[in-house]
C-alpha positions, 0 to 999 in steps of 0.5 A: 500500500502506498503512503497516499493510500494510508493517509486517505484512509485514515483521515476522517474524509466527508463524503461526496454530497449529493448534487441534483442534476436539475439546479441549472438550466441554459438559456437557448438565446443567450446560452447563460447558466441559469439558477432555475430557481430564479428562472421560474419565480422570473415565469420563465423569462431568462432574466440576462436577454428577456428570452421567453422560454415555453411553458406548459399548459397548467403553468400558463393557465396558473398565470393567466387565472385567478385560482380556483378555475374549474379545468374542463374534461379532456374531450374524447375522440377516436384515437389512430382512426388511420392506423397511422405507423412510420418509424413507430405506432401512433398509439405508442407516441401517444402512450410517451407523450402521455407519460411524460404530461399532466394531460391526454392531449395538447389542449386544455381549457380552464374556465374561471376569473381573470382578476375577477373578470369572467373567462375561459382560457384554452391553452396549446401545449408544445411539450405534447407532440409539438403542440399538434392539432389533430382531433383531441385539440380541435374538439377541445377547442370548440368545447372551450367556445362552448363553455365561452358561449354558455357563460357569454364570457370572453374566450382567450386562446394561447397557442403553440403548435408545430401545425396540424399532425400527420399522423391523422391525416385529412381528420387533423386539416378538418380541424381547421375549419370545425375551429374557424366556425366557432370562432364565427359562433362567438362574433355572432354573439358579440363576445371576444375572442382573444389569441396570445400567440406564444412561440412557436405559432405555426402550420395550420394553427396559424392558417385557422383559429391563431389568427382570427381573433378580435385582438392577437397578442404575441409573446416577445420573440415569439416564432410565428408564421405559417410555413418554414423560413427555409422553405420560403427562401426557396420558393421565393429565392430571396434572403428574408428579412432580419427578425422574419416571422418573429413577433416583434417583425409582425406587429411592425407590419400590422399582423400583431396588435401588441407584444406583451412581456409575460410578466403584463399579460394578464393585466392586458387581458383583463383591460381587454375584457373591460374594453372589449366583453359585455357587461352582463358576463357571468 
């Protein structure tokens, strides 16, 4: 045995503590370590370069709601009506998306009070499956505009979707209209329909229901748009302009009302709703 060997052995070392592997997380913009922490209690906005980071649906419906919202059923649908399978079964996408997520598919609806001021918030997930609008999200939005229209309260939509999802097909693109009619629905009974555009925003969500609002609202640098940039500078054989498709680039140009930090955006929504909803709304 060596002389190093002994003399670890007998002296009274302490031992190697435990470190959680979950106690820093990197900005994607500025690529700073962040203390998550302090990143959560800053609602997950980098507090170095003001990047708005995705948040998933019950963390937003927590900031948007006062408490004690009612959430409403998951509404259920045919799954896999194509069978659909590529590198692996729709079903069992489904399954991984399901366990590593709160709820069965990647829109859910809280129904409740935005500073005392009735509403009903529909949230788009991105952490499911991209945020996907297939059959699940298309009937779960228009349950929410159900609800909106019982209750003749504002509906307040916050998207964030890849588009619609392949694996379903033509079903999945019929969602895009089922969606725009109840948006017609609740302009006809003269109640607002407001979407927080939150990045990223695009495909068919972006052709339907993200964009047929009273008033839009982005997230700052939010992506939103309909198809790839990459695929638009081939078409067009042109390079995009700096900033292209981002939130700040489209209320310059008059496709955004407004760009809200996310610590505002409640406050917003609640002077929206005092503008914009009737007085009888309960």
């Amino acid at each position: 045995m060596s002389w190093l060997s002994r003399v670890r052995n007998s002296l009274p070392f302490v031992a190697k503590r435990e470190t959680p592997d979950n106690l820093w997380i990197k900005c994607p913009s500025c690529q700073e370590m962040l203390f998550v922490k302090e990143y959560e209690e800053n609602l997950h906005v980098c507090p170095r370069c003001d990047h708005h980071g995705r948040i998933n649906a019950d963390t937003r419906l927590a900031l948007l709601l006062d408490a004690g919202f009612d959430l409403l059923p998951q509404p259920e649908v045919k799954e896999d009506p194509l069978k659909f399978k590529d590198t692996s079964k729709y079903t069992d996408r489904l399954k991984k998306a399901r366990a590593s997520n709160a709820h069965q598919d990647a829109f859910s609806v809280g129904s409740g009070v935005i500073d005392g001021r009735p509403a009903v918030v529909g949230v788009q997930d991105f952490t499911f499956m991209g945020g996907s609008m297939g059959m699940a999200v298309g009937t779960a939005f228009c349950a929410g505009a159900e609800r909106a229209l019982t209750r003749k309260c504002p509906y307040i939509v916050v998207t964030a979707a890849g588009g619609a999802r392949m694996q379903e097909g033509i079903l999945s693109l019929m969602q895009m209209p089922k969606a725009t009619v109840m948006t017609r629905r609740l302009r006809a009974a003269g109640l607002p329909y407001i979407v927080v555009l939150t990045d990223p925003t695009t495909g068919g969500v972006t052709a339907s229901y993200a964009m047929l609002g009273d008033v839009h609202i982005a997230e700052p640098g939010a992506l939103i748009g309909f198809a790839g940039q990459r695929v638009i500078q081939d078409t067009i054989r042109e390079q995009l302009p700096e900033g292209f498709q981002r939130a700040e680039y489209l209320h310059k140009h008059g496709m955004v009302d407004m760009v809200v930090e996310r610590k505002d955006l409640k406050a917003t929504l609640a002077t929206l709703i005092d503008y914009l909803a009737p007085k009888k709304a309960a």
